[in-house]
C-alpha positions in Angstrom: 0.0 0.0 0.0 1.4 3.6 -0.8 2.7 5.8 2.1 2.4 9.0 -0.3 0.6 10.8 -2.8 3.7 10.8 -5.1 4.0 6.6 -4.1 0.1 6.3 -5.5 0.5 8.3 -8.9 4.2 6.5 -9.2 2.0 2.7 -8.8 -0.1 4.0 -11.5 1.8 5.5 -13.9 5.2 3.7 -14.1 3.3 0.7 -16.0 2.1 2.9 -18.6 5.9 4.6 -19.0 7.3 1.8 -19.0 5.0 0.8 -22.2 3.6 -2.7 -20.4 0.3 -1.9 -20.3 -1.9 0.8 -22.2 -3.2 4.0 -20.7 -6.9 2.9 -21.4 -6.7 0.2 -19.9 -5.5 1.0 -17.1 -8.0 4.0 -16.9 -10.6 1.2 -16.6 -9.5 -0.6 -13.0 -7.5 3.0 -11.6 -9.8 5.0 -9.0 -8.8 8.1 -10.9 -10.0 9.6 -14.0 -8.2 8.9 -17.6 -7.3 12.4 -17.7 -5.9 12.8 -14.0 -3.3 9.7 -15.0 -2.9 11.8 -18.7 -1.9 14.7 -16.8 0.5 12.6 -13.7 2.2 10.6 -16.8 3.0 14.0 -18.3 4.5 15.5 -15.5 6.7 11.9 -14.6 7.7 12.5 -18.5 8.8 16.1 -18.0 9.6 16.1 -14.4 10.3 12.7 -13.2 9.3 12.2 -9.6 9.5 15.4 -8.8 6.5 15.8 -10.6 4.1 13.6 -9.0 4.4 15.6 -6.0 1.0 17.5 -4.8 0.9 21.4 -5.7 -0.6 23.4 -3.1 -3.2 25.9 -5.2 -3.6 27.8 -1.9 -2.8 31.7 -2.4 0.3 32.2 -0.9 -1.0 35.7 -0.3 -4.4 38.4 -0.5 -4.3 41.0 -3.0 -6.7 42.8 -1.4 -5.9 42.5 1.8 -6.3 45.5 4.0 -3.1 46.5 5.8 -2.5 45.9 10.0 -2.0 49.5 10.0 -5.7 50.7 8.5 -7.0 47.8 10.1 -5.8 49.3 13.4 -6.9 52.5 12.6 -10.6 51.4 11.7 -10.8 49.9 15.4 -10.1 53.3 16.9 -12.5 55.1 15.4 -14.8 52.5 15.7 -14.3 53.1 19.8 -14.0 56.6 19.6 -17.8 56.6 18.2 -18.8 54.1 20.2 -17.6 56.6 23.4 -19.3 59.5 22.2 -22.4 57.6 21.6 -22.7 56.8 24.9 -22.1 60.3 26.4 
Protein backbone atom coordinates (compact mmCIF):
# COMPACT_ATOMS: atom_id res chain seq x y z
CA UNK A 1 0.00 0.00 0.00
CA UNK A 2 1.42 3.56 -0.76
CA UNK A 3 2.71 5.83 2.12
CA UNK A 4 2.35 8.99 -0.28
CA UNK A 5 0.56 10.84 -2.80
CA UNK A 6 3.70 10.76 -5.10
CA UNK A 7 3.95 6.57 -4.10
CA UNK A 8 0.10 6.30 -5.51
CA UNK A 9 0.53 8.25 -8.89
CA UNK A 10 4.17 6.47 -9.23
CA UNK A 11 2.03 2.72 -8.76
CA UNK A 12 -0.12 3.96 -11.47
CA UNK A 13 1.83 5.52 -13.88
CA UNK A 14 5.19 3.74 -14.14
CA UNK A 15 3.25 0.73 -16.01
CA UNK A 16 2.07 2.93 -18.56
CA UNK A 17 5.90 4.60 -19.00
CA UNK A 18 7.27 1.78 -19.02
CA UNK A 19 4.99 0.80 -22.18
CA UNK A 20 3.57 -2.71 -20.36
CA UNK A 21 0.33 -1.88 -20.26
CA UNK A 22 -1.92 0.84 -22.19
CA UNK A 23 -3.17 3.96 -20.65
CA UNK A 24 -6.89 2.88 -21.43
CA UNK A 25 -6.66 0.19 -19.88
CA UNK A 26 -5.47 1.02 -17.09
CA UNK A 27 -8.03 4.01 -16.89
CA UNK A 28 -10.61 1.21 -16.60
CA UNK A 29 -9.52 -0.57 -13.03
CA UNK A 30 -7.46 3.04 -11.62
CA UNK A 31 -9.75 5.00 -9.00
CA UNK A 32 -8.81 8.11 -10.88
CA UNK A 33 -10.02 9.57 -13.99
CA UNK A 34 -8.18 8.94 -17.57
CA UNK A 35 -7.26 12.45 -17.71
CA UNK A 36 -5.89 12.76 -14.05
CA UNK A 37 -3.32 9.70 -15.05
CA UNK A 38 -2.86 11.76 -18.75
CA UNK A 39 -1.92 14.75 -16.80
CA UNK A 40 0.55 12.64 -13.73
CA UNK A 41 2.16 10.56 -16.78
CA UNK A 42 3.05 13.96 -18.30
CA UNK A 43 4.55 15.50 -15.49
CA UNK A 44 6.66 11.95 -14.58
CA UNK A 45 7.67 12.50 -18.52
CA UNK A 46 8.84 16.11 -17.95
CA UNK A 47 9.55 16.07 -14.37
CA UNK A 48 10.31 12.66 -13.19
CA UNK A 49 9.33 12.19 -9.61
CA UNK A 50 9.51 15.44 -8.76
CA UNK A 51 6.51 15.76 -10.64
CA UNK A 52 4.10 13.64 -8.95
CA UNK A 53 4.43 15.60 -5.98
CA UNK A 54 1.05 17.51 -4.80
CA UNK A 55 0.89 21.37 -5.66
CA UNK A 56 -0.63 23.41 -3.07
CA UNK A 57 -3.16 25.91 -5.21
CA UNK A 58 -3.59 27.81 -1.87
CA UNK A 59 -2.84 31.67 -2.39
CA UNK A 60 0.30 32.17 -0.92
CA UNK A 61 -1.01 35.73 -0.28
CA UNK A 62 -4.40 38.37 -0.47
CA UNK A 63 -4.34 41.01 -3.05
CA UNK A 64 -6.73 42.84 -1.41
CA UNK A 65 -5.90 42.46 1.75
CA UNK A 66 -6.31 45.52 3.95
CA UNK A 67 -3.07 46.52 5.80
CA UNK A 68 -2.53 45.87 10.00
CA UNK A 69 -1.98 49.54 9.99
CA UNK A 70 -5.73 50.68 8.50
CA UNK A 71 -6.98 47.81 10.11
CA UNK A 72 -5.84 49.30 13.44
CA UNK A 73 -6.88 52.46 12.60
CA UNK A 74 -10.58 51.40 11.71
CA UNK A 75 -10.83 49.93 15.38
CA UNK A 76 -10.11 53.34 16.92
CA UNK A 77 -12.48 55.13 15.37
CA UNK A 78 -14.82 52.48 15.66
CA UNK A 79 -14.28 53.14 19.78
CA UNK A 80 -13.98 56.56 19.63
CA UNK A 81 -17.81 56.61 18.16
CA UNK A 82 -18.82 54.07 20.17
CA UNK A 83 -17.59 56.57 23.37
CA UNK A 84 -19.27 59.55 22.17
CA UNK A 85 -22.41 57.60 21.63
CA UNK A 86 -22.69 56.85 24.94
CA UNK A 87 -22.13 60.26 26.45
Amino acid sequence: MSKTIKEERLRWILPIYKKEVKLVDVSKICPYSKRSLERWLSSYRRYREKGLESKSTRPKTHPREISIRIKEKIIEIRKEKKRKSVL
